[in-house]
C-alpha positions in Angstrom: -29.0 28.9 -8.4 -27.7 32.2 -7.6 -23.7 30.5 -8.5 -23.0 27.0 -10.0 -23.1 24.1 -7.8 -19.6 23.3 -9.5 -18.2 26.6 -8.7 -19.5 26.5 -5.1 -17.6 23.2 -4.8 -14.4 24.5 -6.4 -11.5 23.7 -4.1 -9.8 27.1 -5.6 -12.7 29.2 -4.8 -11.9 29.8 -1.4 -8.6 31.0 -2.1 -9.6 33.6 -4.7 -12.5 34.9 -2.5 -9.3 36.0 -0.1 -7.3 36.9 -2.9 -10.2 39.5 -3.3 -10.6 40.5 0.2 -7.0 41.1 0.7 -5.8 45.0 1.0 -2.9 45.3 -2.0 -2.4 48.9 -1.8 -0.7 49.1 1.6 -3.7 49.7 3.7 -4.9 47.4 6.5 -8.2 47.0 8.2 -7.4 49.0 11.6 -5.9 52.1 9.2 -9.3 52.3 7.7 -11.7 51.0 10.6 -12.2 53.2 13.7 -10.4 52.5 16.8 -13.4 51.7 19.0 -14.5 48.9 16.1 -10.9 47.6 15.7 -10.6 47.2 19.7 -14.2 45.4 19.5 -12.8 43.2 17.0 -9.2 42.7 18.8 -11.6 41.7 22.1 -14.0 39.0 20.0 -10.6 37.9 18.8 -9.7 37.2 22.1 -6.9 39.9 22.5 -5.0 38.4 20.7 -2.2 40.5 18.9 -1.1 38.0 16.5 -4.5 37.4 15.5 -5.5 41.2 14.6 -2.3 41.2 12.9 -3.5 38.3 10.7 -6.2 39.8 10.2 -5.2 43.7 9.2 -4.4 42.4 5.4 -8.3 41.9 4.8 -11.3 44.3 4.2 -13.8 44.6 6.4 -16.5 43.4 4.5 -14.4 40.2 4.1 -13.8 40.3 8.2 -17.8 41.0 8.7 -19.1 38.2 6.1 -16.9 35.6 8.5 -17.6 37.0 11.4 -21.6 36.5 11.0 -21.2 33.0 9.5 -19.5 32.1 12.7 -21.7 33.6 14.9 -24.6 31.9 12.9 -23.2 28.6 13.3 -23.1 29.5 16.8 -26.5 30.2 16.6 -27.1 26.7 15.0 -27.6 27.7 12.0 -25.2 25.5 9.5 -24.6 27.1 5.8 -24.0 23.2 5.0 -27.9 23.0 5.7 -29.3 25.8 4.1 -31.5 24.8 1.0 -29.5 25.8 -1.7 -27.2 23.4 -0.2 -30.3 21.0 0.0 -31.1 21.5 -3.7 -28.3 21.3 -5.4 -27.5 18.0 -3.7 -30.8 16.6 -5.0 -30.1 17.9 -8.4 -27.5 16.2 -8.2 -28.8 13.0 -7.3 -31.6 13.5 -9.3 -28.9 13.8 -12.8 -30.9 17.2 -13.4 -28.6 19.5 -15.0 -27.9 22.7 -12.8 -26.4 26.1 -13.6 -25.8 29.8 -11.7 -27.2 33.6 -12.7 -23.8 34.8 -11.5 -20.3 33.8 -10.7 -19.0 33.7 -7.0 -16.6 36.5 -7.9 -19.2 38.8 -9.0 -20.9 37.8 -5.9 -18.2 38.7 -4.1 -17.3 41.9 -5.7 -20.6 43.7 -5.4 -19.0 43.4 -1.4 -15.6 44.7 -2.6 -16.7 47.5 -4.5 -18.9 49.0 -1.7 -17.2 52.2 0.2 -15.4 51.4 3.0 -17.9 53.3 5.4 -20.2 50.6 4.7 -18.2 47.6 4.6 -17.1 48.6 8.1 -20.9 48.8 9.0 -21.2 45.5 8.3 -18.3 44.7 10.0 -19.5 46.6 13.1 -23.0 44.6 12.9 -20.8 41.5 13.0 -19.5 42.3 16.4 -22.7 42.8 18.1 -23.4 40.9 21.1 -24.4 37.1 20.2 -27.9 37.8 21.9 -28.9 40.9 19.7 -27.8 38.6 16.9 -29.9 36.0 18.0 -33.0 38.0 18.0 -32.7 39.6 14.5 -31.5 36.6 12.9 -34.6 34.1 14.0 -36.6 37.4 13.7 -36.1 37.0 10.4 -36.0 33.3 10.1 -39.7 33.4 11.7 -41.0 35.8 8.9 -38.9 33.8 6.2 -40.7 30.2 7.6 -44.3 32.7 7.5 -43.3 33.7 4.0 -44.0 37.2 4.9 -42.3 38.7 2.0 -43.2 42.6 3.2 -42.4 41.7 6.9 -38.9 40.7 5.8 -38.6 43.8 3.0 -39.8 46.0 6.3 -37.2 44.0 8.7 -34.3 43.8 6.2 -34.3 45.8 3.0 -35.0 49.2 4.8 -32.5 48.8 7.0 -30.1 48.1 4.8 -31.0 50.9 2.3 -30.5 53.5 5.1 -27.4 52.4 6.5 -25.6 50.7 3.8 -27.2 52.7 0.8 -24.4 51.2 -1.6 -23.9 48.0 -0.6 -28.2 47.8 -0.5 -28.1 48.5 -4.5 -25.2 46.3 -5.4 -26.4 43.7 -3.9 -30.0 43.7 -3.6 -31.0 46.0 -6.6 -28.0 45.5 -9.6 -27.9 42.1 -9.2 -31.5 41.0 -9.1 -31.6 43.3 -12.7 -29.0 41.4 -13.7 -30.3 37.9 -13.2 -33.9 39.3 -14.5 -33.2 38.7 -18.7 -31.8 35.0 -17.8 -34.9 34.6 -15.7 -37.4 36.0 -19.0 -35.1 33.8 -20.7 -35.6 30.5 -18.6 -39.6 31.2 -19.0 -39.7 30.7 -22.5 -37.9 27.4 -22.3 -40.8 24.6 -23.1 -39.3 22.8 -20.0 -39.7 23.3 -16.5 -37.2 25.4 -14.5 -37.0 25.8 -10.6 -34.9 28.8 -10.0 -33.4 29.0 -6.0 -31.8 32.2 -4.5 -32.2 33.9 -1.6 -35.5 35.7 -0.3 -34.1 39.2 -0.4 
């Protein structure tokens, strides 16, 4: 898997993912967010001032990343469901012995590192309208289920490399380099190996 089943189910995970995400330099998130953005996210928020307040000690990226996984539940979409979910539960029931090509911190800082600009994109493509979501996420989902590899590259990898350039090659490029040598590593294993990470 991309990380450990036994890390995904840490109980302390959580906690250091926001340990990460948190600001420790004095900045918040509406100092380095544009005003037009922060109001978008004050009004999704429900206008709340207490809640943007809670909220000004994280990044965006961190603000974007929860923002889209509640709008996907919305959607119906359940992480809970989603099959590496699926297979590390059989693994598990099956006793087969499971491992990860990265930890969820490194996962998580190739989000950190990226520049500010970009993290706020993503932030900004979090508070788009539930029905534009809609569209683009089963978009994708449709060419996912077709196993149209180039119509998701064309839908989701070139978008991505234009507007989030950075974030595009820490994520989607350094990262699949790095799991490569474990991969050329797994194939010369005499036994079989089912590798499971994500289609992009």
């Amino acid at each position: 898997f991309e990380i450990d089943p036994s890390e995904m189910a840490s109980p302390e995970l959580p906690a250091r993912i926001q340990a990460l995400a948190k600001f420790d330099d004095g900045r918040t998130l509406r100092g380095v967010i544009s005003a037009e953005n922060a109001e978008k996210l004050k009004a999704f928020l429900g206008g709340s001032e207490a809640a943007m307040a809670s909220s000004d000690v994280f990044k965006p990226w961190y603000m974007g990343m929860n923002l889209m996984v509640g709008k996907m539940a919305m959607l119906g979409l359940d992480p809970k469901r989603g099959l590496d979910q699926h297979f590390m539960q059989r693994a598990a029931k099956d006793g087969k012995p499971a491992s990860g090509l990265e930890t969820a911190m490194q996962q998580m800082g190739a989000l950190d590192g990226a520049p500010l600009s970009e993290q706020e994109q993503m932030l900004a493509e979090a508070l788009e309208p539930v029905a534009e979501m809609r569209e683009r996420v089963f978009a994708m989902h449709d060419l996912w289920r077709a196993g149209d590899a180039e119509g998701l590259v064309a839908l989701i990898h070139d978008d991505m490399a234009k507007k989030t350039p950075q974030m595009y090659l820490r994520l989607n490029r350094d990262r699949n380099l790095a799991w490569l040598p474990q991969v050329l590593e797994l194939l010369e294993r005499r036994q079989d190996v089912l590798v499971v990470v994500g289609a992009m």
